[in-house]
C-alpha positions in Angstrom: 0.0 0.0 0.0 1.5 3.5 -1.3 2.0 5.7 2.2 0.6 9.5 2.1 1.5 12.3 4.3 -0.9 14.7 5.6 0.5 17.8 7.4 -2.2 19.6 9.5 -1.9 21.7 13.1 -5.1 20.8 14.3 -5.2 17.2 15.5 -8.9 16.7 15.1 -8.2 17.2 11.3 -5.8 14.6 11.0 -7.5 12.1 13.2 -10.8 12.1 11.1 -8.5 11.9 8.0 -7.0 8.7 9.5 -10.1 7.5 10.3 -11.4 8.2 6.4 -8.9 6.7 4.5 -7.3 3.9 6.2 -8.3 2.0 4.0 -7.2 3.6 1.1 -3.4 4.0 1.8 -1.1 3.9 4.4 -1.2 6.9 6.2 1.4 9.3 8.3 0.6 12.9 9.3 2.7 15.6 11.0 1.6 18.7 13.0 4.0 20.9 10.9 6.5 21.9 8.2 9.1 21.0 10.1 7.9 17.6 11.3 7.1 17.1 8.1 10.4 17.0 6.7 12.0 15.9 9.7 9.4 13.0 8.9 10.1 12.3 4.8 13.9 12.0 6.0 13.5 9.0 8.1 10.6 7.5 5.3 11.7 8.5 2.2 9.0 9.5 -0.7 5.8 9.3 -0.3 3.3 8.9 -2.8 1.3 11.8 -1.9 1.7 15.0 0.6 -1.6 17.1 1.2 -0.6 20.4 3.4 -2.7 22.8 5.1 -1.8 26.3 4.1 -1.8 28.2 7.5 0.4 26.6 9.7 2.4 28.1 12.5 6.7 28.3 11.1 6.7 26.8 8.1 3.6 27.3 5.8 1.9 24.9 3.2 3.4 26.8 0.1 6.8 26.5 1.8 6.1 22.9 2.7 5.2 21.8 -0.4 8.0 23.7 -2.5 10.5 22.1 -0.3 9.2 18.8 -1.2 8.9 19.2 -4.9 13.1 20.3 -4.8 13.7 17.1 -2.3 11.1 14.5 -4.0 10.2 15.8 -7.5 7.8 12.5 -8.0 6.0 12.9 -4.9 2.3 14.7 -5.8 1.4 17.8 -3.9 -1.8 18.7 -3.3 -3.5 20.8 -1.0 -6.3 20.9 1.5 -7.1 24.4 3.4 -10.0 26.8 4.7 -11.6 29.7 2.4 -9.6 31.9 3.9 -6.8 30.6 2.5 -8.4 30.6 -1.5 -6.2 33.1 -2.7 -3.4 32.2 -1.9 -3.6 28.7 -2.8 -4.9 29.6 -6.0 -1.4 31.5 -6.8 0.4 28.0 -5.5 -1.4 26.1 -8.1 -1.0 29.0 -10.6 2.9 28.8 -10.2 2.6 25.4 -11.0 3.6 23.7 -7.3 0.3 22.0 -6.6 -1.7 18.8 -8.2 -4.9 19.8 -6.9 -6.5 21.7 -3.8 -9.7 20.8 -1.2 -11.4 23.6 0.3 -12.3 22.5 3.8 -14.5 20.8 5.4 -14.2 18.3 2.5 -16.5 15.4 2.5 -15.1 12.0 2.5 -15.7 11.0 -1.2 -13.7 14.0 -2.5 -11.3 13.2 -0.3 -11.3 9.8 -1.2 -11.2 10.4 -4.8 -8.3 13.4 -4.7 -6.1 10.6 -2.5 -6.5 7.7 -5.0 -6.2 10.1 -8.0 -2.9 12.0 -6.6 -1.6 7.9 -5.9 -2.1 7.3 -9.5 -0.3 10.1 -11.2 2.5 9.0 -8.4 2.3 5.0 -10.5 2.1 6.6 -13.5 5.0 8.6 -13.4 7.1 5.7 -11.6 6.2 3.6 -13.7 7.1 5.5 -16.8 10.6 6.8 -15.1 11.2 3.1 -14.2 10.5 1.6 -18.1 12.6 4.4 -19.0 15.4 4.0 -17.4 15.4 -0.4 -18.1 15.5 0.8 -21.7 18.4 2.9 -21.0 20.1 -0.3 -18.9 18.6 -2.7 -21.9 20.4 -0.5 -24.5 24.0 0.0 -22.5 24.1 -3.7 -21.7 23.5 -4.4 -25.4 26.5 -1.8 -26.0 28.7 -3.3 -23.4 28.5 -6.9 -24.7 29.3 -5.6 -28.0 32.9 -3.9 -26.7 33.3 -7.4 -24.8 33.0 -9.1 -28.2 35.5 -6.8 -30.0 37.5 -6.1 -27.1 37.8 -8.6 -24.0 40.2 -6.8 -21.9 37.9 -3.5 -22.1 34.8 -5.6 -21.0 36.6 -7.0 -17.8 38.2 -4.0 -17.2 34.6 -2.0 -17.3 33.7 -5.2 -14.3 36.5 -3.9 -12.3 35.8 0.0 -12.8 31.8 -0.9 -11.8 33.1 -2.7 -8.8 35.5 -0.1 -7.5 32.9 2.6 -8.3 30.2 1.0 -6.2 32.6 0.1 -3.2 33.7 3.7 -3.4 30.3 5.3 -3.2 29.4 3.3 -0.5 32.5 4.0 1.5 31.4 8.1 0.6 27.3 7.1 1.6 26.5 8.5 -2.0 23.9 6.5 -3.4 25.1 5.0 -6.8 22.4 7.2 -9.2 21.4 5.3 -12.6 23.7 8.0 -14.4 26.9 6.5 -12.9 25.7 2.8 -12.9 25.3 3.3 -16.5 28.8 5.1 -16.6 30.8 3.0 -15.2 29.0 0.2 -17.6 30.0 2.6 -20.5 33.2 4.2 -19.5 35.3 1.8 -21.8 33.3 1.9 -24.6 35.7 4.3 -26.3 38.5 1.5 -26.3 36.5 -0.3 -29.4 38.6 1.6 -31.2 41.8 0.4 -29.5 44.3 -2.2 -30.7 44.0 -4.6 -27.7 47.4 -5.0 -27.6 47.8 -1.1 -26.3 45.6 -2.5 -23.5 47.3 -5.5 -22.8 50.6 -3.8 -23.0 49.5 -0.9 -20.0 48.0 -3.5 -18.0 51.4 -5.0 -18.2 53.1 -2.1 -17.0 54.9 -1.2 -20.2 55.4 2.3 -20.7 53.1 3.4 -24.0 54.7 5.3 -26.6 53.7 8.7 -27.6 51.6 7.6 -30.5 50.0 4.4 -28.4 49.1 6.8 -25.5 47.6 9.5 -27.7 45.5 7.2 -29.3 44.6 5.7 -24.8 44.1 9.1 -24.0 41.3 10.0 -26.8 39.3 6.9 -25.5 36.6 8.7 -23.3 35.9 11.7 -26.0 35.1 8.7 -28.1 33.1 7.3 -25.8 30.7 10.4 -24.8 30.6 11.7 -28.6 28.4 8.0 -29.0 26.6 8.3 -26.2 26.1 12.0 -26.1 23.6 10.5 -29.6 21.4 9.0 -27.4 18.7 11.0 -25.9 18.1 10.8 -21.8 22.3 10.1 -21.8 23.6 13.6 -22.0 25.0 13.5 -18.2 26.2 10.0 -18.5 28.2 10.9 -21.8 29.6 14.0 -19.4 30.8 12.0 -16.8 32.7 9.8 -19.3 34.8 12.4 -21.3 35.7 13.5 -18.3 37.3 10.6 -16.2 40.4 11.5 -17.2 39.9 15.2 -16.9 39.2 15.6 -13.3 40.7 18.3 -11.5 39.0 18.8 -7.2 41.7 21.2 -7.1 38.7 23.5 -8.7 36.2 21.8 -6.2 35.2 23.0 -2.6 36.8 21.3 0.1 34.0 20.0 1.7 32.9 16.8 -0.4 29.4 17.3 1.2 29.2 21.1 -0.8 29.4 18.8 -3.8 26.1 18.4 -6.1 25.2 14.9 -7.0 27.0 15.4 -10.2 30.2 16.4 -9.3 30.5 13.5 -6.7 29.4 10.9 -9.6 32.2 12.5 -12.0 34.4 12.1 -9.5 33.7 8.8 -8.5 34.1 7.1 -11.7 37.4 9.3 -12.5 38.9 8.1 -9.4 37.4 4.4 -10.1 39.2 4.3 -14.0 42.0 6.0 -12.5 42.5 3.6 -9.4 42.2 0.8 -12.3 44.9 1.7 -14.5 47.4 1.4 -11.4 46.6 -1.5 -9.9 46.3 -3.5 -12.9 49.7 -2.3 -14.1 50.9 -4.1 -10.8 51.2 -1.2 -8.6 51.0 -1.7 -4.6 47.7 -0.3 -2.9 50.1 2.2 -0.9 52.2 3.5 -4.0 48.9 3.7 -6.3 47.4 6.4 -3.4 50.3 8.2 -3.6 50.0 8.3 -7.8 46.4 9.0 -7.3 47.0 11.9 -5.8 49.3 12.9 -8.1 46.9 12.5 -11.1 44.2 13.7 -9.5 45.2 17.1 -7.4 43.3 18.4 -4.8 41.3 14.8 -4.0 39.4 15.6 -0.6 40.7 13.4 2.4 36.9 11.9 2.5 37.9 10.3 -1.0 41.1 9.4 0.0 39.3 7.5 3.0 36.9 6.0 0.7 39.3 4.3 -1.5 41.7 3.0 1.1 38.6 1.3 2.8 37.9 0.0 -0.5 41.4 -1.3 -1.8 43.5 -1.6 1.3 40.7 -4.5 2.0 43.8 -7.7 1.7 44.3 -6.9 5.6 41.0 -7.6 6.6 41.1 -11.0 3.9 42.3 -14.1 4.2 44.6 -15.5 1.2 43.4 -19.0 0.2 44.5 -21.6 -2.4 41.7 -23.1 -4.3 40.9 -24.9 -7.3 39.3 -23.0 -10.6 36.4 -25.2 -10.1 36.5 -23.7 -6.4 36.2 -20.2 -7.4 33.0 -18.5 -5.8 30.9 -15.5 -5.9 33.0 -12.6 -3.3 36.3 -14.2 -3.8 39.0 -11.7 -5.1 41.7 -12.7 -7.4 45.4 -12.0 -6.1 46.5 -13.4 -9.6 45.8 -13.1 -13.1 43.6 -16.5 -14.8 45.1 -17.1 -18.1 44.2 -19.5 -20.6 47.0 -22.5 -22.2 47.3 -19.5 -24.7 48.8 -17.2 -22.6 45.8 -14.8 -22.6 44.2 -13.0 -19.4 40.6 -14.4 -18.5 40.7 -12.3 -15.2 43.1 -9.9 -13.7 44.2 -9.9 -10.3 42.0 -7.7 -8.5 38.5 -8.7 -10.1 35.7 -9.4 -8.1 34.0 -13.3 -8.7 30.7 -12.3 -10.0 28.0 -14.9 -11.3 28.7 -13.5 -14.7 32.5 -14.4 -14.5 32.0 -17.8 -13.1 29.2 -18.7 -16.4 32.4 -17.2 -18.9 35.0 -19.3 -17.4 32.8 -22.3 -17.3 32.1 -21.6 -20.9 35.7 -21.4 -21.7 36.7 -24.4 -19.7 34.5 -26.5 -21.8 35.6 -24.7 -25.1 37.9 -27.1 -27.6 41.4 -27.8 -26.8 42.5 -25.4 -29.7 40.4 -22.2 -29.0 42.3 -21.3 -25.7 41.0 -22.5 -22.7 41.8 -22.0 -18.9 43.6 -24.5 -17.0 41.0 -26.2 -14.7 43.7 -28.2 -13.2 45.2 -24.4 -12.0 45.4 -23.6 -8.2 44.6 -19.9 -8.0 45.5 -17.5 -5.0 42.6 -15.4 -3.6 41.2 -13.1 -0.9 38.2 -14.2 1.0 36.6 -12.0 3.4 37.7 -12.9 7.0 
């Protein structure tokens, strides 16, 4: 049942509202503005808020414009005295308000202004949410195209997604579906790569000029494609810019930061974290390079990435058999096939997806390049 919020002073009101509609919804009420708010923190959206318009502190108007900024879904309607007409009217003029009740307002109009205000809240959900699984259904689709042209990109996007989601958990951002689709996205650039650049920087191999001009173009190709596609305009932003990144430019306080900026920094730091530690660098030494690439990176970042990659203290190192490798394990090594070519790079996360491609490449013929099953691998479990 879809929860809605009435905010009244008088306490009669709201108890003769709980006693009218529960049925209809689940519903929470607050004496004021404040409360209110104080109130939609600790839930979260709500389908519908209906406000009184005269309140003591904070009124209606105030109430309700607060919670279109914080919860732009959320519908906002409002239920006040006569007295109140005009100014109500200039609330729903300026475009804040889904609909307004003069009181006292029978039961059936209430009734019928909850259920309605809970369906625009489905209806825009629900279009949002199809919205955005076409946008996941479509970078999916382009991320198992650059795994098919270019293997070490795809396993190297896994490792970026992973290090962007343990980071942003470390920070207490909440991973938005711009940067989930990012961080799916942020290699697609290196289709246009040799792979042997790729393998060669992994390796630790200094590129030369013409090989690292051709690296560094890599995200510009990658946002001018998906700046094409319509919805993706901040997603392409945040990828021409992971290598671009300077918080030297950025306030100090990583909380002044809008939800942007924290997402661009994120996945910069996430690609840039990457490229050291696959090249071999130690956890210690690639902070230290961070920092250097990346000038001005708050202390709160810092934080977040040695809680994130500093993790082999708090794992224990096991030897087990490929056919032993499980979801959560961490590779301390790379997994290379009789050919001499990296499956998985030490580093990389176990994810059901990983386990289904090595199964599928253990049972491939002798002569496409398989991994040796018979191959103990080191790992990190969590202690």
């Amino acid at each position: 049942m879809l929860r809605v919020l009435f905010v009244d002073d008088e306490p009669n009101v709201l108890a003769s509202i709980r006693r009218q509609l529960r049925k209809v919804c689940a519903i929470h009420t607050a004496g004021s503005g404040e409360e209110a708010l104080r109130l939609l923190t600790e839930l979260g959206p709500v389908a519908v808020v209906v406000s009184d318009m005269r309140m003591p502190g904070m009124n209606g108007a105030e109430l309700l414009t607060r919670v279109q900024a914080l919860y732009p879904d959320t519908v906002r309607m409002v239920l006040s005295g006569q007295a109140d007409l005009e100014s109500t009217i200039a609330a729903v003029n300026e475009g804040q308000i889904y609909r307004f009740l003069t009181k006292p307002c029978d039961e059936e109009a209430l009734r019928t202004a909850v259920s309605a205000g809970i369906n625009q809240y489905q209806l825009v959900t629900t279009r949002q949410e199809l919205l955005e699984k076409t946008l996941q259904g479509l970078v999916e689709t382009l991320n198992d195209i650059l795994g098919l042209t270019n293997p070490v990109a795809r396993r190297r996007t896994a490792r970026v997604r992973q290090y962007a989601a343990a980071i942003a958990s470390a920070l207490r951002f909440p991973m938005p579906w711009d940067l989930r689709l990012a961080t799916l996205l942020s290699q697609l650039g290196c289709i246009t790569l040799p792979e042997a650049i790729l393998d060669k920087m992994y390796a630790g191999s200094v590129l030369t000029a013409d090989e690292q001009q051709l690296y560094s173009r890599h995200p510009a190709v990658a946002a001018a494609l998906i700046g094409r596609i319509p919805q993706l305009g901040s997603v392409a932003a945040m990828i021409g810019r992971q290598q671009r990144v300077n918080c030297s430019e950025l306030p100090a306080d990583v909380a002044a930061w809008d939800a942007d900026t924290t997402a661009t920094v994120i996945l910069a730091v996430a690609t840039s974290l990457d490229e050291l530690l696959a090249a071999g660098e130690q956890p210690a030494s690639a902070l230290q390079r961070l920092e250097q690439s990346l000038p001005g990176l708050p202390k709160p970042v810092l934080a977040a990435v040695r809680s994130v990659h500093l993790h082999s203290a708090h794992m224990d190192v096991q030897i087990v058999a490929f056919n032993e490798l499980a979801l959560g394990m961490v590779l301390d090594e790379d997994v290379v096939t009789d050919r001499g070519e990296t499956l998985m790079f030490r580093g990389e996360e176990v994810t059901r997806e990983l386990l289904l491609q090595l199964r599928a490449d253990s049972e491939a013929a002798p002569d496409s390049g398989s991994p040796d099953i018979s191959q103990k691998l080191r790992v990190l479990i969590p202690a």
